[in-house]
Every structure is written in structure tokens, then in C-alpha cells.
C-alpha positions in Angstrom: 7.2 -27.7 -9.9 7.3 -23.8 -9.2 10.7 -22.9 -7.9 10.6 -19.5 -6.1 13.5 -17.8 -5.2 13.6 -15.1 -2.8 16.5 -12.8 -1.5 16.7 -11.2 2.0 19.1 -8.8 3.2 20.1 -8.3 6.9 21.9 -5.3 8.1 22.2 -3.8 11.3 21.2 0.1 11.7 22.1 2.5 14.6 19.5 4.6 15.7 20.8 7.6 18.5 17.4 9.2 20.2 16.6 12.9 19.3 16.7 15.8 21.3 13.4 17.3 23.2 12.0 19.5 20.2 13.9 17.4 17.5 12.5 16.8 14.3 11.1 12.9 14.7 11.9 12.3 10.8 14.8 14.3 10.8 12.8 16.7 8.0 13.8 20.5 9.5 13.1 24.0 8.4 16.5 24.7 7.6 16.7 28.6 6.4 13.7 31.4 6.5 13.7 34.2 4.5 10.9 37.1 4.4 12.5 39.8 2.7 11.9 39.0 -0.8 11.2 41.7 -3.1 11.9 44.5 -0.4 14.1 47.4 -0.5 17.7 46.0 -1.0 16.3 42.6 -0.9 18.7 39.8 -1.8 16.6 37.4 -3.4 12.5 38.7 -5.5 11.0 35.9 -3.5 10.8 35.0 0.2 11.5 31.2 1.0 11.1 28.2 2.7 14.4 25.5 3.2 13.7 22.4 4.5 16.7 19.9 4.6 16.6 16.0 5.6 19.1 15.6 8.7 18.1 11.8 9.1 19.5 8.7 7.5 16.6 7.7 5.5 14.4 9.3 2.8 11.0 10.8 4.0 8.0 11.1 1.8 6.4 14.4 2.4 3.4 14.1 0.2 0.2 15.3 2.4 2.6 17.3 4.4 2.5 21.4 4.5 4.3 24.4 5.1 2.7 26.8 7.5 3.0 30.6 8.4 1.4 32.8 10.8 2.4 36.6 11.8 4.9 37.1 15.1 1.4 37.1 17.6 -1.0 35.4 15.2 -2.7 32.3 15.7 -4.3 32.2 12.2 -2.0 30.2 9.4 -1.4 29.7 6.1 -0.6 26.8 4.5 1.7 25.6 1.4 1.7 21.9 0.2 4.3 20.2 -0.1 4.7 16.7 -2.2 7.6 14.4 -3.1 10.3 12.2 -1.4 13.1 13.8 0.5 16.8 11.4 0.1 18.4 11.6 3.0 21.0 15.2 3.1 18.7 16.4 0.5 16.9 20.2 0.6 14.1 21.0 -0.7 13.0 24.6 -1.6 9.7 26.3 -1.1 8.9 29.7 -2.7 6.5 31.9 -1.1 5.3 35.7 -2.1 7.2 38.5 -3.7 7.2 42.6 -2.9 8.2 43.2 -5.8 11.1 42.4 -8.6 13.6 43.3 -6.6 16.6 40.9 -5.3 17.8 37.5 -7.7 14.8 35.3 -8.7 15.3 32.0 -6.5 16.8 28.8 -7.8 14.0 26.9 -9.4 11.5 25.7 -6.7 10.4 22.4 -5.6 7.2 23.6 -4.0 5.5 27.5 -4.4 2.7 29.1 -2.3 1.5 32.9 -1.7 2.2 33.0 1.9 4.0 36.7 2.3 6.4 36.7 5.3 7.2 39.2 7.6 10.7 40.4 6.7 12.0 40.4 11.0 9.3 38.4 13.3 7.0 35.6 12.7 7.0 31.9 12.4 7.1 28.9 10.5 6.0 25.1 11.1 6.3 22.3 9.1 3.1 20.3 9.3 2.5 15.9 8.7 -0.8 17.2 7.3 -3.0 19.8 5.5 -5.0 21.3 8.4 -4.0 24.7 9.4 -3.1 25.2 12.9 -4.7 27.7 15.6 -1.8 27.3 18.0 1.1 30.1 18.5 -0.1 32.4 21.0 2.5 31.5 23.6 5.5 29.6 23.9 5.3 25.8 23.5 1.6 25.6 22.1 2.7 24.8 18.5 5.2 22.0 19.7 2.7 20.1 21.9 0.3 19.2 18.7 1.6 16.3 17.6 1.7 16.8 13.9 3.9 19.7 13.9 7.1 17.9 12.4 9.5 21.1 13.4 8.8 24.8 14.3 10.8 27.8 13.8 9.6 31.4 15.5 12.0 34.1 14.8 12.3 37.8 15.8 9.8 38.6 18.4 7.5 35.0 17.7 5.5 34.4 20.4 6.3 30.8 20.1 9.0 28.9 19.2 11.2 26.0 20.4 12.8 26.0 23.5 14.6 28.8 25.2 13.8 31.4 22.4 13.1 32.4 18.4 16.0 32.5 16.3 17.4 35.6 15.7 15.8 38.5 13.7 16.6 38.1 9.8 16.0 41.3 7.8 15.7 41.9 3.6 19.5 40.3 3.2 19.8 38.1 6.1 17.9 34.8 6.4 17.6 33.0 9.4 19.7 29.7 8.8 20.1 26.5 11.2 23.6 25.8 11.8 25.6 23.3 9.9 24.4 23.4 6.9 20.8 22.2 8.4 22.1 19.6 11.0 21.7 21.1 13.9 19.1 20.6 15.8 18.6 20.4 19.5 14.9 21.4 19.9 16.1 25.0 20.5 15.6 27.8 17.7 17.5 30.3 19.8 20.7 27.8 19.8 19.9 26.4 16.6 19.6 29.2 14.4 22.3 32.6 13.2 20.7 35.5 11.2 23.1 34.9 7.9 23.1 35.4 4.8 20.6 33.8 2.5 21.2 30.4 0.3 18.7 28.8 -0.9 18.9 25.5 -2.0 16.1 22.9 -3.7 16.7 19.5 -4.3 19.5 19.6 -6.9 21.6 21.4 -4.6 24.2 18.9 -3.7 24.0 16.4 -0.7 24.9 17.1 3.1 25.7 14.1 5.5 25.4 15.5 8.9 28.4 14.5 10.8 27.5 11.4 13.4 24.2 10.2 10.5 23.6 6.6 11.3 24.9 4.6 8.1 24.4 1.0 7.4 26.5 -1.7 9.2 28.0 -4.4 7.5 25.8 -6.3 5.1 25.2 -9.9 4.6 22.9 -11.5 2.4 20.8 -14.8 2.9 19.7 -16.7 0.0 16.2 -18.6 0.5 15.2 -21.5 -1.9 11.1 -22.9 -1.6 9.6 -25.5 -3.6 6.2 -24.5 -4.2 4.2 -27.3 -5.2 1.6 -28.1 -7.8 -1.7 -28.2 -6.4 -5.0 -30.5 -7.7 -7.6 -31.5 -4.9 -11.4 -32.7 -5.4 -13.7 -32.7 -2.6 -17.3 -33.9 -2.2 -19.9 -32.7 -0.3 -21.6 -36.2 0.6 -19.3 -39.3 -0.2 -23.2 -41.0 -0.1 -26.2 -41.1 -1.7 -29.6 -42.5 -1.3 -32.5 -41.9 -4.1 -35.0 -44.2 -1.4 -37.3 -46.7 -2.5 -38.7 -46.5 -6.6 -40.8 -48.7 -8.2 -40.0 -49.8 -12.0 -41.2 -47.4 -14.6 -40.5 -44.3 -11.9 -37.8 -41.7 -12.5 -36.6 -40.7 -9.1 -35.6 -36.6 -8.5 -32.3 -35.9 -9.2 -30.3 -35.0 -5.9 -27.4 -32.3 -5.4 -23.9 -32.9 -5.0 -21.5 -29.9 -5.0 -17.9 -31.3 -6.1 -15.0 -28.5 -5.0 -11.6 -28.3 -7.4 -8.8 -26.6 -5.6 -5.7 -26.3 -8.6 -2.7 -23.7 -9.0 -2.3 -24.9 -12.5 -2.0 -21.7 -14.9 -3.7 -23.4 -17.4 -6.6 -24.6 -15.6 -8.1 -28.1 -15.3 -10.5 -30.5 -16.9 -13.3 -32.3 -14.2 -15.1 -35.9 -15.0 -17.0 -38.4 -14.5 -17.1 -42.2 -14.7 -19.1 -45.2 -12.6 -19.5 -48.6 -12.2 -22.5 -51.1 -12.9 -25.6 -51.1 -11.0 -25.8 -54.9 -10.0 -27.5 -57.4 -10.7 -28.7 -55.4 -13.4 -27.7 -52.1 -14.4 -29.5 -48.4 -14.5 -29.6 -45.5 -16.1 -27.4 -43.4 -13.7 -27.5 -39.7 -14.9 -25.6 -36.6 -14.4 -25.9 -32.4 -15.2 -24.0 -29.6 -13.9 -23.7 -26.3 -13.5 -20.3 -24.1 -14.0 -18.6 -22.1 -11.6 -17.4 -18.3 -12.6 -14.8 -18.8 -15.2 -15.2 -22.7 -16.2 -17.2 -24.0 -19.0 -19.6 -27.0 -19.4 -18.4 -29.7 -21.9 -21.5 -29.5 -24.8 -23.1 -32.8 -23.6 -24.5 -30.9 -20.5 -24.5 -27.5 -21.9 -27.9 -27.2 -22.6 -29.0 -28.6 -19.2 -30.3 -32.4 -19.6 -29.1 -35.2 -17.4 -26.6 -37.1 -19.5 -26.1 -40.9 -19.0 -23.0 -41.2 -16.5 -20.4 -43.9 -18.8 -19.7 -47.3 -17.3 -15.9 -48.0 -16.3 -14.2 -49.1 -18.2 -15.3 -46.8 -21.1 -13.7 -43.6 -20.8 -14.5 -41.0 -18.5 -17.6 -37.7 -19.3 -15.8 -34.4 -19.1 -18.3 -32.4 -16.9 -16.3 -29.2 -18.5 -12.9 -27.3 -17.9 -11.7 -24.3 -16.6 -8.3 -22.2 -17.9 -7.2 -20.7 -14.6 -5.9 -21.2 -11.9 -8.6 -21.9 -8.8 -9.6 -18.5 -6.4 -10.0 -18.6 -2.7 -11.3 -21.7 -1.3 -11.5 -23.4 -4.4 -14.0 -23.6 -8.0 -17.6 -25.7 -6.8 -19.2 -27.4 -9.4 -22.8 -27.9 -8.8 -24.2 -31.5 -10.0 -27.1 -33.5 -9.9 -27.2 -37.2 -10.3 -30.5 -38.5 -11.3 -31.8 -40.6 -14.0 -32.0 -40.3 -17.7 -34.7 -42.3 -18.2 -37.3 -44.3 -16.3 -35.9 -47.1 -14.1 -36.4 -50.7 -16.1 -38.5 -53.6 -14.8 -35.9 -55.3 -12.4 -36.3 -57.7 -9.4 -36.6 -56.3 -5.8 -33.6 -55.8 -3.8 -30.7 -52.7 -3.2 -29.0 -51.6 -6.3 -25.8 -49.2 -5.8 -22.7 -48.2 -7.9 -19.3 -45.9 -7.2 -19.2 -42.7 -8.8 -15.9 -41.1 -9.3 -15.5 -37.4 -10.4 -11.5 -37.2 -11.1 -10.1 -33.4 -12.2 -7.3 -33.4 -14.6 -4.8 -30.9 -14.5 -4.4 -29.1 -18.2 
């Protein structure tokens, strides 16, 4: 016997519905910067923060980063790869002016895109395909893979009642608490301030009402798996007609099916009892399935003479695996070995028993 043991935990998880605009996975673009390497710039680079707000981790892999200018319709796109923990950021660095400002804290993604320091906008995309929306308000939001958009400055699209406020070479335009707000409105949800850029050692931010996990309790489950040796038969009869004496009749087909779990495999033979009144020379070969092996009695193809019970049983051949799908078929033939013998008239028969043997 297999014993199995298996361990399920139950817990109970609060999910609150997000706003109109919200971020589904709770993945944001939380802080935009375009200034990088300008005159006065704060930081050499311009960058990209995203920060999980939700409860769970999100696997980003596939996703991008995508600009366009303030009016444009035409994007570029950065891709992103990885697993964001929940209150996790993660830091994408874009194109430099030139070495002016602090270099950026090391990146966990980098692309070429070069933003506009005061008006443009950025979407966060479940996919690689670059977008042709942005040339009004609300076109962006309505495709269905855009996880989050933010327009700022003078974006001709954005969410909800407005883009976030202009930032300039040593402002960034940051969403508010820390990257937990989020009502679906870049005009609410974002402050020009200054810039921070944080990847995904910065430390951990819970977001303030994050569903957590309830109480847990844990079930223990206990299965018996048993062992497993069938043997099926594709005819439980067979009838070789009418023969004369000195005639060896065709050998006919019989497919025998061994179902087994056994990680060792299985052994499959054969045995019969007398012909009466008077006995013949009941044959057998065989055929292996994928995996099995022919005991060297029938390896080289004859008909071998089937033992009378009870001498011991004819291995037929073994296998060392476990059976797959539906089970191992064995093709036989029964038949005769040698021509039948000068006997009276009359019905002759014998049981033939195929028996597999676990190893």
C-alpha cells in the first residue's frame, strides 16, 4: 500500500471592489519623471515607478511600459519581466539628456523611451503590443489591456476628470500615499513632488485598508491508494473449427491487457489444462508491448508448447514499470506446435489461464 498524504489550507480573504479606472491587479504607475538629464535635473535618468497596491503578488512577465507624447497616438514600449510581492515597487529607467542629476537607484527594468519633461503620458500595458489610442480623453482606458494610465500636463488623455499635474526637471509626478491611491482619477490621484525613485529593494508599503488573510485553519487528508494488478481478455473463447489428424490449424489472436501501478513492473504467464480424452499440442507466441520484454522461449517468434497444470506456469515476458494509460496489451497467438496426432472423433477443449504477477 501507497499512503498519500495531502495538506489543504482554508482561509477566508476579503476582497473590496475597485474604483471606476482602478488598477484590476492593483499594479499602478506610481511616480513619472521626464526630466532626467536636463538643466538642473534631479536625477541623469527619467523613470518609471510602478508599485503593487493589492494584497497579492502579480507576475508581470509579458507586460510593458508604454509612452507616447502629450497629443500622440504613436507609443513606445519597455518590457517589463518578474513577479511584483505585494507593497513592492519596481523601477523602470528610461532615456537620459545628459549626465546631469544623480544616476537612479539600480533598475529593475531599462528602455530608451525619452519623456517629455511637463506633458505626456504613460500606460502600463498586460501585453507587448503598442497602442494607437490617446487622442482624446478616455480612449486609452476603454482597451482592455491597459492595466493603469497616467496623462500628465496637458495629456490629451488620462483618467477621469483630468492629467496629473505638470512635473518639471525636479518634480515628478507622484500618486499619493506612497502609491496607494487610486480612485481611477489622475487629477485626484496624483501631486507634482519631488522625485523618489524606488525599485524593488526599496522597503515594503501596506496600503492602509489591504485585504489580509483571515484566520487560518488547516485540514489534514489521509487516502489509501491501492495497489493495482488487472488482466483482461479480449475473447474469454476460442474455436480453431473442425481439423482432421495430421493438420496444424492457424494460430488465432488473443490480445491479453495488464493494467499494474507496481514501480517495479510485472511478470505475465501462461498455464492450461489437458485436452481430453487425449491431449494436444496447444501452443503459444507473443508479441511485447512498448517497454516489456519477451521471456527467451518466445523471443525469436516460434509457437512454444503451452505447460500442462500442474507443471509450472510459461512466463510470456516482464515488464519493469509501471502500466501507462489504459493499460500494457500483449498480443498472442495460440495455435499448435506441431501437427494434431491421430485421435478419435469428437470435441476436444482445455482452459487457458494467462495470470500477471506483480514484481
Amino acid at each position: 500500500m501507497h499512503r498519500i498524504f495531502l495538506l489543504a489550507v482554508l482561509s477566508a480573504l476579503l476582497l473590496l471592489p475597485s474604483p471606476a479606472g482602478a488598477s484590476a491587479s492593483g499594479v499602478v504607475v506610481s511616480q513619472v519623471y521626464g526630466g532626467g538629464g536636463n538643466s538642473g535635473a534631479t536625477f541623469q535618468n527619467d523613470f518609471v515607478e510602478l508599485f503593487n497596491a493589492g494584497a497579492s503578488a502579480v507576475d508581470i512577465s509579458g507586460w510593458t511600459v508604454q509612452y507616447a507624447t502629450a497629443a500622440g497616438t504613436s507609443w513606445q514600449t519597455t518590457p517589463l519581466t518578474g513577479t511584483m510581492p505585494a507593497g513592492r515597487y519596481y523601477l523602470i529607467q528610461l532615456a537620459s539628456s545628459a549626465a546631469v542629476g544623480a544616476p537612479l537607484p539600480a533598475p529593475d527594468a531599462a528602455g530608451t523611451s525619452n519623456l517629455a519633461a511637463t506633458s505626456g503620458k504613460i500606460a502600463l500595458v498586460r501585453g507587448a503590443t503598442a497602442l494607437t489610442c490617446g487622442a482624446s480623453a478616455g480612449t486609452c482606458s476603454a482597451d482592455p489591456s491597459v492595466e493603469d494610465l497616467v496623462g500628465y500636463g496637458s495629456a490629451s488623455d488620462f483618467e477621469g476628470t483630468g492629467s496629473a499635474p505638470a512635473p518639471t526637471n525636479i518634480l515628478a509626478a507622484r500618486r499619493a500615499s506612497e502609491g496607494c491611491g487610486d480612485t481611477g482619477d489622475n487629477a485626484a490621484d496624483f501631486t507634482a513632488a519631488t522625485p523618489d525613485p524606488r525599485n524593488a529593494a526599496s522597503t515594503a508599503h501596506v496600503c492602509a485598508g489591504t485585504p489580509t488573510p483571515g484566520p487560518g485553519a488547516a485540514v489534514h487528508v489521509d487516502l489509501d491508494v491501492a495497489s493495482i494488478l488487472s488482466l483482461s481478455l479480449d475473447r474469454t473463447s476460442l474455436s480453431f473449427g473442425t481439423a482432421a489428424a495430421g493438420a496444424t490449424p492457424a494460430p488465432m489472436a488473443e490480445n491479453v491487457t495488464v493494467s499494474s501501478n507496481n514501480a517495479t513492473g510485472y511478470s505475465l504467464a501462461v498455464a492450461r489444462t489437458a485436452f481430453a480424452p487425449h491431449d494436444l499440442p496447444l501452443a503459444i507466441g507473443a508479441t511485447a508491448p512498448a517497454g516489456g520484454s519477451l521471456a527467451p522461449p518466445l523471443a525469436g517468434g516460434a509457437l512454444i508448447p503451452i505447460p500442462v497444470q500442474p507443471a509450472a506456469a510459461l512466463t510470456i515476458g516482464t515488464k519493469d514499470s509501471p502500466t501507462a494509460g489504459s493499460g500494457d496489451v500483449w498480443p498472442a497467438r495460440l495455435g499448435f506446435s506441431s501437427p494434431l496426432p491421430l485421435v478419435p472423433t469428437g470435441r476436444y477443449s482445455a482452459t487457458v489461464t494467462f495470470t500477471a504477477i506483480a514484481r
